[in-house]
C-alpha positions in Angstrom: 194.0 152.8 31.4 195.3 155.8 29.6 195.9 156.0 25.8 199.9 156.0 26.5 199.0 153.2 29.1 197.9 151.1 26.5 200.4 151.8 24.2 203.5 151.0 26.4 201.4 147.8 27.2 200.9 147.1 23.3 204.8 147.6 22.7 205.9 145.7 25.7 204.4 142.2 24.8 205.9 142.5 21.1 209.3 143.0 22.9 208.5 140.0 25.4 207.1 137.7 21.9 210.8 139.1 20.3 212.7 138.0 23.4 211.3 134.5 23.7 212.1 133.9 20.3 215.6 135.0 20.8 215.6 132.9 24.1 214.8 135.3 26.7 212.9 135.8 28.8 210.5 139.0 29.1 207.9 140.5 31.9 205.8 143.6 32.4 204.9 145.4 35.5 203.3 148.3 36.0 205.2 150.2 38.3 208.7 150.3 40.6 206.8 148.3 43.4 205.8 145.9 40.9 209.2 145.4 39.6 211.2 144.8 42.9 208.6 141.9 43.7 209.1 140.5 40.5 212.8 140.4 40.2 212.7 138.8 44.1 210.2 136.4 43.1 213.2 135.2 40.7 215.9 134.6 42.9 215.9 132.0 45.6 217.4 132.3 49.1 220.8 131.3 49.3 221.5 132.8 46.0 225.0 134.6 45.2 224.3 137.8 43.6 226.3 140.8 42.0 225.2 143.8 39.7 226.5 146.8 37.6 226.3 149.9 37.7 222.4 150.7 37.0 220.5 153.1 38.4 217.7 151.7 37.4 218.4 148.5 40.2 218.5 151.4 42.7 215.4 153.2 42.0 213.2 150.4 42.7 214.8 149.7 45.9 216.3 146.1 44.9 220.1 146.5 46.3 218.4 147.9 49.7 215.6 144.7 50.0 218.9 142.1 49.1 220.3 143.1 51.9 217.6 142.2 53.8 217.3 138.6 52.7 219.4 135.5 52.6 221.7 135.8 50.2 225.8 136.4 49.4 226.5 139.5 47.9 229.2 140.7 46.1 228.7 144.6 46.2 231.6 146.8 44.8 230.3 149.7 46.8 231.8 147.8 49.9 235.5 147.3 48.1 237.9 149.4 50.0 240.7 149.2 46.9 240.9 148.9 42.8 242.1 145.1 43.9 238.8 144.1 45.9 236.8 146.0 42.7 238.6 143.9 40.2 238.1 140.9 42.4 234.2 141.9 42.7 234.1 142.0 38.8 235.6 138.5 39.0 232.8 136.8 41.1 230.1 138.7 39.0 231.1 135.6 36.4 230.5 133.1 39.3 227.4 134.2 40.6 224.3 132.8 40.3 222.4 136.1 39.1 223.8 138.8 38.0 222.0 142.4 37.9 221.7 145.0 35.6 219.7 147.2 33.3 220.0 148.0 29.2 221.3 151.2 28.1 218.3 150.4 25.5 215.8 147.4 24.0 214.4 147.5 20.3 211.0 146.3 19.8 212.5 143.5 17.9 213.9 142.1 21.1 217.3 142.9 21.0 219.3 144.6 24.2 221.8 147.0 23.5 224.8 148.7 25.8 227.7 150.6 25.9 230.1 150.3 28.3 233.1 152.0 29.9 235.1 149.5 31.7 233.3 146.2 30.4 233.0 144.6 33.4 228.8 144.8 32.8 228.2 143.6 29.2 231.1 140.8 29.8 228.6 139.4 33.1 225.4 139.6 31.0 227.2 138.0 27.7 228.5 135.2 29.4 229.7 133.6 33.2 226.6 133.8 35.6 223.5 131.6 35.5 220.9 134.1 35.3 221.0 137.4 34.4 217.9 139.7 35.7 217.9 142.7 33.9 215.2 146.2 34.9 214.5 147.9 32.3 212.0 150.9 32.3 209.7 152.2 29.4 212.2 155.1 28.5 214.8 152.4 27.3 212.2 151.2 24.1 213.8 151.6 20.7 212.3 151.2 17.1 215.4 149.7 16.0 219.2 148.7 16.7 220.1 152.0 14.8 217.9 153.9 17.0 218.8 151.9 20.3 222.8 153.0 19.5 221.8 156.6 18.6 219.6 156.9 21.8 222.4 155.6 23.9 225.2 157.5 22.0 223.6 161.3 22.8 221.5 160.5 25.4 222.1 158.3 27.9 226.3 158.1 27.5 226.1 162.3 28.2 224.0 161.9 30.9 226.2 159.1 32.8 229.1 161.1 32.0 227.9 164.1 33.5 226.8 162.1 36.6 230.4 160.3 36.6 232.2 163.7 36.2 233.8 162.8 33.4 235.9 164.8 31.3 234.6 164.1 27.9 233.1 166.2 24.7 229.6 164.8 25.5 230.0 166.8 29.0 230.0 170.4 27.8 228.1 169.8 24.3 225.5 167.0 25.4 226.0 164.5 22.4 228.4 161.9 21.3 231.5 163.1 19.6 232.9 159.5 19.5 235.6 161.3 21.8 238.8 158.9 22.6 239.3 161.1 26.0 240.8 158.8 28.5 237.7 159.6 30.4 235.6 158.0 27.9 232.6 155.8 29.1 231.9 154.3 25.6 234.7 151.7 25.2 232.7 148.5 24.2 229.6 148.1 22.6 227.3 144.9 22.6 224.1 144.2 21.2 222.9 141.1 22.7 220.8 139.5 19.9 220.3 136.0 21.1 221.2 133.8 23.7 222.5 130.1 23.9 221.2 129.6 27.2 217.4 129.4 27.2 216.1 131.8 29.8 219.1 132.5 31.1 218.4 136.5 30.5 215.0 138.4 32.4 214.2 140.9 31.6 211.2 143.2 33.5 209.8 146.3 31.4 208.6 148.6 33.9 205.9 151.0 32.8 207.7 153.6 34.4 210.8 155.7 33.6 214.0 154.4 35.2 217.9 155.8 34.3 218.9 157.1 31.7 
């Protein structure tokens, strides 16, 4: 293994001892290949699925395998109309996994997003059973402060680019905490515990994934 090998190793199972004692549930894989196995290995056939917007999910191939495989999916890429996206976002609460990654993780265990519409963060806060989330190595924060910062001029201007969103963080490349109609940082959550033992997985990928 590699000196940074071992490190991402050494920092992942303090975020995986942190998430069981905040009642999640944590794994580490090596790699992409590793990480689509895993997250299948979790849901059993028959399950209802639906996921946010994460390209993380896509760039280990996960939404291509479901499709493959016996489950109901509620995929908002298929919606034809606003209506079938808002009723998409509906079933997401239903569902018996819902999948996603973190716009950042502290080492102390705690997952952190901002979102635009809300639709993500309300799924992994509350309504499905399970919530699977991919996370790779280049989402690891010291600290909340950190996790917020990192997502605020880093990951937000990125997505906003990529979204073609007309917003400060477009043209200058950091967070002006801009009220732009176009905004993609309406709600932020820090998900510090859950009531529901296991009901959040999360697989750190030694590998960068997103933004």
């Amino acid at each position: 293994m590699t000196p940074k090998q071992i490190y991402n190793e050494i920092a992942a199972k303090k975020i995986i001892e942190n998430l069981e004692k905040r009642n999640m549930q944590g794994f580490f894989v090596k790699n992409k290949e590793e990480a689509l196995q895993k997250a299948l290995s979790l849901i059993p056939d028959k399950s209802t699925i639906c996921w946010g917007g994460s390209q993380s999910i896509i760039q280990i191939g996960l939404i291509d395998e479901l499709y493959k495989r016996d489950y109901t999916l509620f995929d908002r890429a298929k919606a034809t109309n606003q209506d079938e996206i808002d009723e998409i976002y509906r079933q997401a609460f239903l569902s018996d996994f819902y999948l996603a990654s973190a716009n950042a993780i502290t080492l102390d265990g705690k997952i952190v997003n901002i979102d635009g519409t809300g639709n993500r963060v309300a799924a992994m806060i509350y309504g499905p059973k399970n919530v699977i989330l991919i996370v790779g190595i280049n989402k690891i924060a010291k600290d909340e402060a950190s996790a917020i910062e990192r997502v605020k001029n880093y990951a937000s201007p990125i997505n906003a680019i990529r979204l073609n969103r007309n917003t400060p963080c477009t043209i200058k490349g950091n967070c002006y905490d801009c009220l732009s109609s176009d905004t993609i940082c309406c709600v932020t959550s820090v998900q510090r515990f859950s009531r529901f033992k296991n009901r959040i997985k999360v697989i750190l990928v030694d590998e960068e994934l997103g933004y």
